[in-house]
C-alpha positions, 0 to 999 in steps of 0.5 A: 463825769467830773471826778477830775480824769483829766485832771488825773492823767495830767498830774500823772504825766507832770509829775513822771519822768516824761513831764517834759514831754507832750501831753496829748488829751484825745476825746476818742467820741468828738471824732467822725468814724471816717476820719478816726484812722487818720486822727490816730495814725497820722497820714503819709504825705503823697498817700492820695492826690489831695490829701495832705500829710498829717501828724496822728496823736500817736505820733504827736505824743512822742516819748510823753504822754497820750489820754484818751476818753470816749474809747468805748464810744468807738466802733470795735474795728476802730477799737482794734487799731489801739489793740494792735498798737498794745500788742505790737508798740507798733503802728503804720500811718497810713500810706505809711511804708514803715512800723513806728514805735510808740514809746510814750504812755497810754492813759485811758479813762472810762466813764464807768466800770470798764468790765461792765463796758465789755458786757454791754458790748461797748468795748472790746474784751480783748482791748480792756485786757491788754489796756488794764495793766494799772487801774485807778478807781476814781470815785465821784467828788461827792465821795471826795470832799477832802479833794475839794479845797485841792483841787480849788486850789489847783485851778485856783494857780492855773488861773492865777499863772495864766493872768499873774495874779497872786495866788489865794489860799482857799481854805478847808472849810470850803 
């Protein structure tokens, strides 16, 4: 927590060739299981009186960019739906009558060591193997500090764009 994930997979996706596309930030964890299939996958319209068509995060990141934590904190029948998606490109929605492909990118960040995640039992074996094709190690901060003074002056021009403020410089020594 705080190593600046999110952070991460933004600056990946800004400075990509899918910068232009949507970045989609999913916490895979804030999600009731009931409601996980349809917060992926997207639902049909017309699939059941009453329910309304929704667009899925697969769906919704088009061509750009999709960041997912809190994977392992899914159940592993949940977890299968993202391993089928990483074997096939593929994914239905539900009531859907058709394969959609996925044709953006899949940054996947974990708390921990995913290997140990596997031998806790708290993510699929199969899903890591298929998910770990690029990793970065992200250390803590506290064995950062040189990052500290860039990230301060990041969050430091985020702020100042959204208000119009002239931008400081924050200096080294912070």
């Amino acid at each position: 927590t705080g190593t600046g994930k999110s952070f991460l997979a933004r600056y990946i996706h800004e400075k990509s060739g899918a910068g232009g596309e949507a970045f989609v930030e999913w916490h895979a964890g804030s999600v009731p299981e009931s409601l996980i299939e349809s917060e992926v996958l997207g639902v049909e319209r017309g699939v059941a009186t009453g329910v309304l068509p929704r667009v899925g995060i697969l769906e919704a990141a088009g061509g750009g960019t999709l960041s997912i934590s809190g994977l392992e904190e899914l159940p592993p029948s949940a977890q299968a739906i993202f391993l089928r998606l990483l074997e096939s490109g593929e994914f239905e929605k539900i009531g859907g009558q058709r394969m959609t492909r996925f044709r953006g990118r899949m940054i996947v960040c974990f708390p921990e060591d995913p290997g140990k995640l596997v031998k806790d039992g708290r993510l699929r074996a199969d899903l890591l193997y298929r998910l770990d094709v690029f990793r970065i190690d992200l250390p803590p901060l506290r064995e950062r500090r040189g990052d500290v003074a860039r990230l301060a002056n990041a969050f430091m021009k985020q702020e100042c764009r959204k208000t119009g403020k002239k931008v400081p410089e924050v200096s080294q020594s912070l």
